[in-house]
N, C-alpha and C positions, 0 to 999 in steps of 0.2 A: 218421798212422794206421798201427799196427801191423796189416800183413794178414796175417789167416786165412786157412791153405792144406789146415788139414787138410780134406781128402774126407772121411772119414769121419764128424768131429764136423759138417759142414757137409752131411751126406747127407741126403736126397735130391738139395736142391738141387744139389751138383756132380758125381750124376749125367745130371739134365736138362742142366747147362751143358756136361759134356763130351757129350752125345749133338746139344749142336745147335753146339755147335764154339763156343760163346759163352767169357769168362775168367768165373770164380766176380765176385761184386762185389765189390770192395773194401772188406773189414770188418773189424773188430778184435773180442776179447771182452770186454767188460765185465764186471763185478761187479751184481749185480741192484739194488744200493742208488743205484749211479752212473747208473741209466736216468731221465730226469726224467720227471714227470709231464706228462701223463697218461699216457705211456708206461706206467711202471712199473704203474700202476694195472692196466694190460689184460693185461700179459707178465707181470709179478712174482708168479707164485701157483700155485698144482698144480690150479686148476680148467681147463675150456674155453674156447677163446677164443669160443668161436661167443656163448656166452650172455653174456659179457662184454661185447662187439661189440653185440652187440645191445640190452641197458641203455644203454651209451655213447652209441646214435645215434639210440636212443629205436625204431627200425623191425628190423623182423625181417630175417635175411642171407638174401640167396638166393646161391645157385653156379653162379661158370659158369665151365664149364669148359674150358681152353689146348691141354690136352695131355694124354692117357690112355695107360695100355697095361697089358699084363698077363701074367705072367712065370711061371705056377704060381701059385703061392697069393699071390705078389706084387701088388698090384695097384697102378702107380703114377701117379701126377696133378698134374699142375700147375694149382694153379687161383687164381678170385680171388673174394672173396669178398666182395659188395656191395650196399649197403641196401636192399631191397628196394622202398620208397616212391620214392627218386631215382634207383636205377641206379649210386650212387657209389662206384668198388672201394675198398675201407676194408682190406682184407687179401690179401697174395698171399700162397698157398703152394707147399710143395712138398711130399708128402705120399705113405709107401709106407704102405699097409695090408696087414696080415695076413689074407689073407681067411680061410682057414683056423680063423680065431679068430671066429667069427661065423656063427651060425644061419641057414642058408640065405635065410630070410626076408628079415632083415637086411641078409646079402652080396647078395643083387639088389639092394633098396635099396640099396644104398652103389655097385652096379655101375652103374646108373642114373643116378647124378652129378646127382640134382636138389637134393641138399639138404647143407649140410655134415656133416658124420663126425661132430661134436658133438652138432649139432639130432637126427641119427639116433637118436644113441648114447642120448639123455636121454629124446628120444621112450619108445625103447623100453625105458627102464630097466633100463639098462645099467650095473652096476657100474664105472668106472674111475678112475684119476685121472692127472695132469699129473704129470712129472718131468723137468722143464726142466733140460738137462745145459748150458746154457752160453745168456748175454745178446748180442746182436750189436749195436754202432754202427755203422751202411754209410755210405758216402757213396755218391752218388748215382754210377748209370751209368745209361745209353743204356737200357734192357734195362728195369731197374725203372722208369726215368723213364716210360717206354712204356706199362708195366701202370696205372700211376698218373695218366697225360696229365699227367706234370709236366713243368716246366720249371724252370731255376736251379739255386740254390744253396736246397739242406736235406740234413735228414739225416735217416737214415732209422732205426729199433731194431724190433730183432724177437728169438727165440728159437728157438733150437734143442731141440727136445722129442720126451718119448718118451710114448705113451699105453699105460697097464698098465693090464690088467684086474683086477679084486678078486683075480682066484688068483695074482698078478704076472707075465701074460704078456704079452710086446709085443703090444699090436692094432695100433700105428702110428709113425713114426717123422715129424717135420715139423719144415720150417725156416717160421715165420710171421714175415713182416716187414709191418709197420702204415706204412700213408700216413701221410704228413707232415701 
């Protein structure tokens, strides 16, 4: 596996991992065509993942959330995002919001951490879309095995993504990586 070191293309997450002294996981970038299904199906696209996730497991996501903090208009989160009928985490993120870019209303909701950024966003009919800057293959570490109660050998694929607003301004930046 060819590892990915950039911090940046890999931001948020490898600011959560250098603030808790963790190494980024071992991942490489793929091509969107090379993710197999049903991966590709969930990451491969400029929609949200929340409503995707949600068709997929047939139950609505709730969020719950790792790790918060908030920086000026930054507001950044570690979270994990899990079916609402089982409790089973189906997505971890990493996740800086723009609060700034959002209707006071909105930003307490999203300050709140009850409901994913997606669910919010669609809620409130919100103009945006997905522009996924790069596919990830991870192999498994200590770290995600934990968020996930996995054990063994899998692999893991997620997406490194930027969320614009119809006037094309960042509202978020997110690394999503999906349970095995």
């Amino acid at each position: 596996m060819t590892v990915v070191a950039d911090s940046e293309l890999l931001f948020p997450l490898s600011y959560f991992c250098r603030e808790s002294g963790a190494p980024l996981p071992p991942c490489e970038v793929i091509h969107g065509s090379e993710v197999p299904e049903p991966y590709r199906s969930l990451l491969v696209h400029q929609g949200d993942m929340t409503s995707r996730l949600e068709e997929f497991h047939g139950a609505p996501m709730k969020l719950r959330v790792l790790h918060r903090e908030i920086e000026g208009d930054a507001y950044r989160r570690e979270v994990l995002l899990c079916a609402q009928d089982t409790g089973l985490p189906v997505e971890y993120g990493a996740i800086e919001i723009n609060l700034e870019a959002f209707a006071p209303e909105l930003r307490e909701q999203i300050l709140e951490g009850r409901y994913p950024l997606g669910g919010l966003l669609n809620h409130a009919g919100v103009r945006y879309r997905s522009e996924p800057r790069a596919f990830l293959k991870l192999a498994p570490d200590s770290v995600m095995d934990a968020h996930f109660d996995l054990d063994g050998a899998h692999t893991l694929y997620g997406r490194c993504n930027v969320l614009l607003g119809g006037d094309g301004r960042v509202l978020a930046r997110i690394v999503e990586v999906l349970r095995p």
